[in-house]
C-alpha positions in Angstrom: -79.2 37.8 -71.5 -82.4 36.5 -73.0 -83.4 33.9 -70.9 -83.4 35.8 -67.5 -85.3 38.5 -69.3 -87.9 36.1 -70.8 -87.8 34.7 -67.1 -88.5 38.3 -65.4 -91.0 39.0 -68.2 -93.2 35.3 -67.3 -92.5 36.4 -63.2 -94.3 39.4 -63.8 -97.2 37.9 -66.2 -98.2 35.5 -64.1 -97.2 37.7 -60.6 -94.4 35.2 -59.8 -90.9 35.7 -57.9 -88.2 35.1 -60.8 -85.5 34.3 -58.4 -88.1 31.4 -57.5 -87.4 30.3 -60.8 -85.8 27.8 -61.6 -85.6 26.1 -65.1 -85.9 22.2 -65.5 -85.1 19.8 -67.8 -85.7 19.6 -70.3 -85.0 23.4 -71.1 -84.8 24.0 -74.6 -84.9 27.3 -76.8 -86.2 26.2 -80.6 -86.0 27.7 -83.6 -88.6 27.3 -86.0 -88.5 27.2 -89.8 -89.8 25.7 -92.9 -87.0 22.7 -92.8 -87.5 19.2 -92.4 -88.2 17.9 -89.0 -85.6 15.1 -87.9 -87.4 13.7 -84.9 -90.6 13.6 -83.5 -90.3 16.8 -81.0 -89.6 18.6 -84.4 -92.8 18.1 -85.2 -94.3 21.4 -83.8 -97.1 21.2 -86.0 -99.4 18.8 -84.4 -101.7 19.2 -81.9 -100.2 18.8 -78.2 -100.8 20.2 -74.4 -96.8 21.0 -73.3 -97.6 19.9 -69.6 -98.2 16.4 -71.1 -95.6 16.3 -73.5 -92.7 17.4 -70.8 -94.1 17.3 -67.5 -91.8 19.5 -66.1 -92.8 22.7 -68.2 -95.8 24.5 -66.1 -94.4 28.0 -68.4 -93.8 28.0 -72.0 -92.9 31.4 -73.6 -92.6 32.9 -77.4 -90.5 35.1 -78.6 -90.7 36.1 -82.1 -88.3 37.3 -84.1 -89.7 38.1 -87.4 -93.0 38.9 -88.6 -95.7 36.6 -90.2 -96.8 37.7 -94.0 -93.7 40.0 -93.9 -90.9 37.4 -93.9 -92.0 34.2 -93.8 -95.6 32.1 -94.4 -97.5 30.2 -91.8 -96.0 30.1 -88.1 -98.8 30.8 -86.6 -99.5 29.6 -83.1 -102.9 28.2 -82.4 -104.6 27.6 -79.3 -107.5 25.0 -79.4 -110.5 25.1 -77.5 -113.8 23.6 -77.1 -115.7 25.9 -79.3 -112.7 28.4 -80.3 -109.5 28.8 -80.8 -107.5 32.0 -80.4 -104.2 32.6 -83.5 -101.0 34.4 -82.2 -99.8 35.9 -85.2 -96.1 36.6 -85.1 -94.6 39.7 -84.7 -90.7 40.7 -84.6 -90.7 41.1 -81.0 -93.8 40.1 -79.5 -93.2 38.2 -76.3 -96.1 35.4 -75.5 -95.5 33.8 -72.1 -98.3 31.4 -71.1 -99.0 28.9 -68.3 -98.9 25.1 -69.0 -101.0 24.2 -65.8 -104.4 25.4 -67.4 -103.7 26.1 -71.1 -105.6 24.3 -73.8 -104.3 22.0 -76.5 -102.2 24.1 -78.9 -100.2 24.0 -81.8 -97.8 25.8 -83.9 -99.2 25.9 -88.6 -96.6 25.0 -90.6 -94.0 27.1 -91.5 -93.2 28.5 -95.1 -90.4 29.8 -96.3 
């Protein structure tokens, strides 16, 4: 299934043991479009460090399933740093697993249909 591959694919990133594994609460897969956000935690687009948002999450992984310019607009994920910031620009399959424990404030530009 997709979540113990996602899990064996973060285990080997970051040199882990996936049977070590275990997912916490809470454990969430989202899928992000150009709707309207209902709450708060739909608001992807701001600025945020996961780690402080749910202190259980020390991995976060992406998985995309389309591709940026192709089918949609925006979706970009954007990792903020003092100085720079690096883009992930989605790709219909592009896996991006990275660790919460030393990653720098990040955030996710608005999607467009």
């Amino acid at each position: 299934n997709v979540r113990s591959r996602i899990q064996a694919a973060i285990a080997e990133t970051f040199g882990l043991d996936s049977q070590q594994m275990y997912l916490t609460k809470p454990t969430f897969f989202s899928r992000i479009n150009s709707t309207s956000a209902k709450t708060t935690h739909d608001e992807y687009w701001h600025p945020h460090i996961d780690k402080e948002t749910y202190g259980s999450f020390d991995y976060t992984s992406l998985l995309y399933l389309s591709d940026y310019g192709v089918d949609f607009g925006g979706g970009r994920f954007v990792f903020m740093d003092a100085g720079q910031n690096w883009t992930v620009e989605p790709r219909a399959g592009k896996h991006k697993p990275h660790t919460n424990m030393f990653t720098p404030m990040n955030h996710w530009v608005c999607m467009e249909a």
